[in-house]
C-alpha positions, 0 to 999 in steps of 0.5 A: 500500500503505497503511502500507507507507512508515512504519517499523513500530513495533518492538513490533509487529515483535517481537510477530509474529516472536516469534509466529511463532518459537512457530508456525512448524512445518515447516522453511524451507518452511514458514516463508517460506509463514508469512512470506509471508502475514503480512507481505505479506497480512495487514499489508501490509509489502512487496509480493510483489515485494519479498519474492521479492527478499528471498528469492532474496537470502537464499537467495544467503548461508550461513545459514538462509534463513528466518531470514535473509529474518526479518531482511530483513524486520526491516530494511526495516520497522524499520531495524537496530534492525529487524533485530536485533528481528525476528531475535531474537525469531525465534530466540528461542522455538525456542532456548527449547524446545529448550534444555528438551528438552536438559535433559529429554534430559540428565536423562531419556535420551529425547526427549517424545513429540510424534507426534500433535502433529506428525500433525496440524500437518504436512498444514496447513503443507502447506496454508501452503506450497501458498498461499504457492507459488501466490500468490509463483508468480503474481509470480514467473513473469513469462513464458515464458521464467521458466516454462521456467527454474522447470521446469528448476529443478524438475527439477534440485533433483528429481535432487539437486543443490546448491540453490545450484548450482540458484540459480545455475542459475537466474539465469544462464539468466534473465540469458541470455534478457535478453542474447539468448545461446543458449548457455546450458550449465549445467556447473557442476553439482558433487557434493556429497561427503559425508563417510563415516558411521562409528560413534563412541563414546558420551561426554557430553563437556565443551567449553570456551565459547570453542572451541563459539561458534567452531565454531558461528560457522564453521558459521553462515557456510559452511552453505547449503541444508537441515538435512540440510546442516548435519548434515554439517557438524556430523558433521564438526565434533563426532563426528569432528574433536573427538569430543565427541558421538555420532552417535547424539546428533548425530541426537537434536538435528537431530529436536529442530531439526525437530520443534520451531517456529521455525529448524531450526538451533536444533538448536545450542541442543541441542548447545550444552547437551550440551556445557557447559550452559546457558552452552554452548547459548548459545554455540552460538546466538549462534554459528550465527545470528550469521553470518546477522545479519552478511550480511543486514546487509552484503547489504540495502542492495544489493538496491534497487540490484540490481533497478534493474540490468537485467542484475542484476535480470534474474538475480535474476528467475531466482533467485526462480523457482528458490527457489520451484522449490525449495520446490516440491521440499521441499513434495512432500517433506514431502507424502510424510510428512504425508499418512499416511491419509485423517484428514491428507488432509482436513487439508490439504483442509479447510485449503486450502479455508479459506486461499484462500478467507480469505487474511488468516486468521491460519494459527497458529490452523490450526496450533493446532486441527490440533495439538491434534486430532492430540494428541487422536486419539493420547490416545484411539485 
């Protein structure tokens, strides 16, 4: 791999990640596909290998997994320096527009309407996720055995349970075919008890700084799995224990953390301005990312020693196919929403076609066109 063992320039680090915190719609799906095509096709930083280690490792620590696996990245091509650049110049333009959002929800009571822009964008990051399984799975899946345990990690995170459980799952089978045990039984599987929805009453509440970058950090550093996790956690926290917010304002922030690029949990940005302003979408920003720079920082240096442990190796073999089980799961699911009539399936067709057959294509212009087009059709019809 040409390149690949020279340390990657620091503007060149920022200009990708900051491009793709502007592009990068869709959730963490969405992201890793991105991530996988530009720094494993396109400039060939790490091999595919190397980045499904990065994933089943970033997808093992709280925090949001694409930005998580955004500093992995950063680290291994730049160093700490690396890792800090990437990761904030990740979080960076999403925080951005979505502070802006804030300050037009605070001043004007509503959310701008993005539909058609979403209409087109959802079926070509369908498309992005659909090529970035396709090829991880091929390196993924090194036999039989790893098939079976990606099937039944499908199936689990089908019926609902925990992505982590799922994970584990995943490399305790594996790790059981590489220590010839039969018995393998999966008992851990554990609900997740959700705390009960209750009506709270409309307030725009002012926080102190301090008390939001805290509860921010706790968060940050105990939230694994999806946005719909993290709503959990921030009900918790800030309708019920403090009743700063609504719950119907609660709902409005985790919208504007999915409809907005870069990481879902850029959603604090939101709360954070609700709160205390300027300096309060701060506070809760670099709380809730904090966390994730911390363990990646901690875990990085782990991960070569891990894939030259035959046992560790072999249940990280395991995590990776069940992460990719799991965006299968996410992809069908964000499919169901995306594929509204036959404009967005030839979308995602004519985007398909194009990425498996240019696979160095830049997707952001993909992302663009189809945005745009979908912008257009609202406009008009």
């Amino acid at each position: 791999m040409a390149g690949a063992d020279r340390p990657t320039p620091l503007w060149d680090i920022a200009r990708l990640f900051l491009k793709l915190g502007t592009t990068a719609f869709g959730g963490p799906a969405a992201h890793i596909a991105m991530l996988q095509h530009e720094v494993v096709e396109r400039r060939a930083w790490i091999t595919q290998a190397e980045f499904l280690d990065h994933l089943g490792a970033s997808n093992l620590i709280p925090g949001p997994t694409s930005t998580e696996l955004v500093i992995h990245i950063g680290r291994k091509r730049g160093g700490w320096p690396g890792l800090l650049v990437a990761g904030t110049c990740f979080i960076l333009p999403a925080a951005l527009m979505v502070g802006i959002l804030a300050w037009a929800y605070v001043r004007y009571g509503s959310l701008p309407a993005v539909s058609g822009l979403l209409y087109g964008v959802k079926p070509v990051v369908i498309a992005i996720i659909l090529q970035a399984l396709w090829k991880l799975g091929r390196t993924a899946v090194k036999s039989l055995w790893l098939a079976v345990v990606g099937v039944l990690a499908l199936g689990l995170s089908t019926f609902g349970v925990s992505p982590l459980l799922v994970l584990i799952a995943g490399g305790i089978l594996a790790l059981a075919s590489v220590l010839h045990r039969s018995r393998a039984k999966a008992a851990l599987l554990l609900p997740l008890n959700l705390p009960p929805l209750a009506p709270a009453a409309a307030t725009f509440a002012s926080a102190g700084l301090w008390p939001i970058f805290l509860i921010f950090v706790k968060i940050g550093a105990m939230v694994f799995g999806s946005g719909y996790v993290l709503l959990v956690f921030l009900r918790a926290d800030l309708v019920e224990r403090h009743p700063w917010l609504t719950q119907q304002q609660l709902l409005d922030a985790v919208a504007v953390g999915q409809i907005t690029p870069g990481p879902v949990f850029t959603t604090a940005t939101f709360l954070g301005y609700l709160l205390h302003g300027t300096s309060g979408a701060i506070a809760a920003t670099v709380g809730i990312f904090l966390p994730g720079f911390v363990f990646v920082a901690i875990s990085a240096p782990l991960i070569p020693k891990i894939r030259q442990s035959r046992i560790a190796g072999a249940a990280l073999d395991g995590i990776n196919v069940a992460s990719l089980a799991l965006m299968a799961v996410v992809t069908w699911q964000l499919a169901r929403s995306a594929l509204v009539d036959w404009t967005t399936v030839a979308l995602l067709l004519g985007s398909a076609a194009l990425l498996f057959r240019f696979p160095r294509l830049n997707s952001a212009w993909l992302i663009g066109g189809a945005g745009l087009a979908g912008a257009l059709r609202y406009a008009l019809w």
